[in-house]
C-alpha positions in Angstrom: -55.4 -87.5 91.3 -55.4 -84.1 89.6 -53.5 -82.7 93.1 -50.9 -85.6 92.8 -49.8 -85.1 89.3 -49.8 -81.5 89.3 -47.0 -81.9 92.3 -45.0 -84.2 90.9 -45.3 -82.4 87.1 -43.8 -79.5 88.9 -40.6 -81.2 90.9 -39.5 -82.9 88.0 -39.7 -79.9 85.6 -38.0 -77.9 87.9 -35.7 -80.6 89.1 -34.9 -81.8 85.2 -34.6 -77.7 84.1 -32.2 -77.9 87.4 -30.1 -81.1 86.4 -29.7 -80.1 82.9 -29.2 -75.9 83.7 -32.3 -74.6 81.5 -32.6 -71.9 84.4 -28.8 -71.2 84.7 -30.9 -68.2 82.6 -33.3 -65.9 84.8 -36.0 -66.0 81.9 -36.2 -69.4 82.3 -38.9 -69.1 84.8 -40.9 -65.7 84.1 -41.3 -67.7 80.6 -43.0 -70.4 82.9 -45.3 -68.0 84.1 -46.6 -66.9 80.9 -47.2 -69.8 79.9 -49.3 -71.0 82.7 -50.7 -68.1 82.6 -51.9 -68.4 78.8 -54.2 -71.7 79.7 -57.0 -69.6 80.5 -57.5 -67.7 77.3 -56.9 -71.7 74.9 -59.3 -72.8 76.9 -61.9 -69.6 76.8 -60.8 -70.2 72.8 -61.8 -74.0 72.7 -65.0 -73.0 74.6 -66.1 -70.5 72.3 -67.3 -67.9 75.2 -65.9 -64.3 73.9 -66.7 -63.1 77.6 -64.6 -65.5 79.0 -61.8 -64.7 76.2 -61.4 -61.0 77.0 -62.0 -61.8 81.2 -58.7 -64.1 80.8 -56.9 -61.8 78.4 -57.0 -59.4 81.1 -56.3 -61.8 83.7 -52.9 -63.0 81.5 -51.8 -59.5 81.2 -51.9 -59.1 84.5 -49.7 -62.1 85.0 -47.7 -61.1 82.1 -46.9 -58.0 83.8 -45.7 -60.1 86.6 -43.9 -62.0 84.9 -41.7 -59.2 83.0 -41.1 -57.5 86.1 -39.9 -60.4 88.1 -37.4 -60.8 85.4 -36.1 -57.5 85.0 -36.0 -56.7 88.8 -36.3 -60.2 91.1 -37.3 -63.7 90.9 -38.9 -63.7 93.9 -41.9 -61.7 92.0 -42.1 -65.0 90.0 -42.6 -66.8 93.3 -45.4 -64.5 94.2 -47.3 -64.4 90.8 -46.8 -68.2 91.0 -48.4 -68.1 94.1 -51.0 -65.9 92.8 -51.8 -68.0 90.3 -52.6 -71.0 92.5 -54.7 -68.6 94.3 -56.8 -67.7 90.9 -57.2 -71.1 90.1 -58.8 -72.2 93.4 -61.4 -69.4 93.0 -61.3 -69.2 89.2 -64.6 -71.0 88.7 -66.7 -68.7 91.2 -65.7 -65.9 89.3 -65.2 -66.3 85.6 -67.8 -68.9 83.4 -64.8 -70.5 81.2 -66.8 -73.5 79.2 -63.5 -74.7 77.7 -61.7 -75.3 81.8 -61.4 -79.3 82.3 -63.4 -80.1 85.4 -59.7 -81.2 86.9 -57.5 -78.4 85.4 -58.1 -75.9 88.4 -57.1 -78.7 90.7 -54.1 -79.3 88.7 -52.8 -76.4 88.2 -53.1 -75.3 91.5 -51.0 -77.4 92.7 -48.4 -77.4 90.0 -48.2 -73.2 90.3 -47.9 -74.2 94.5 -45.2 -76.8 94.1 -43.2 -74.7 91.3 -43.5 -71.7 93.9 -42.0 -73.4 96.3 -39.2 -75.1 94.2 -38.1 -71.8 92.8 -38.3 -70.2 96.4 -35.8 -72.9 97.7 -33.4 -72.4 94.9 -33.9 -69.1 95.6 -32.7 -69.4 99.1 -29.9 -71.7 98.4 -29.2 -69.1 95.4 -28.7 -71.8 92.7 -30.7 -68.8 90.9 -29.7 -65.5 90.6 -32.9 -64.0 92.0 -31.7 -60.4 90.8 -31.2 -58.8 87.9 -28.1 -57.6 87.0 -28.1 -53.4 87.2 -28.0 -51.9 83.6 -27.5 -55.5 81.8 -30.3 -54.8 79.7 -28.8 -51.4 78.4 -25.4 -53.4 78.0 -27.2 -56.0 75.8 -28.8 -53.6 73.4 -25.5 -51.2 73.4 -23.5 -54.4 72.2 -26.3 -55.2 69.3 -25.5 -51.9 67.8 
């Protein structure tokens, strides 16, 4: 059941962020990704293991990281980390003791970081999302905030 929701959670996020043009901006999904990302530590919080809180603050970073860089530079890295992420969860449990993880979580949100992958890779492809960043926007931003 875990698998089933954590598909259809994911095509009707994307499809409702699509219908009502939440991602018309490019942070839209690196934001995603931090999120998902931040699970981890809350539940290395709610279980009370310090171990596991700095293992999945390290993890996060690392998927923080990703996250920024997909946004200044492609989309496509957003794809990838998502990807990534599905990959951690599937082998989360072998490797890091989390007490706080719901027995169905991994299951979950592997398939949720799987189908949001491949949602944002096929607007991606149909370019209904700019997957690049525009050159020197960031500079243009801050030189109109003076």
């Amino acid at each position: 059941m875990a698998f089933l929701i954590g598909a259809v959670l994911a095509i009707v996020i994307g499809l409702s962020a699509t219908l009502f043009g939440l991602d018309r901006d490019r942070a839209f999904y690196p934001t995603v990704m931090i999120v998902i990302a931040s699970y981890y530590v809350l539940f290395a919080v709610v279980g009370g293991s310090m171990n596991a809180l700095i293992i999945e603050l390290v993890v996060a970073a690392v998927f923080f990281g990703a996250s920024i860089a997909g946004f200044k530079y492609t989309l496509w890295l957003i794809v990838a980390a998502l990807l990534a992420h599905g990959i951690f969860d599937f082998v989360h449990g072998r490797f890091i003791a989390n007490p706080g993880v719901p027995a169905w979580w991994p299951a979950f949100c592997l398939t949720y970081d799987v189908a949001a992958a491949a949602y944002l890779g096929w607007l991606l492809t149909r370019k209904r999302v700019r997957a690049d960043a525009i050159a020197g926007s960031a500079s243009k931003r801050i030189a109109n905030f003076k």
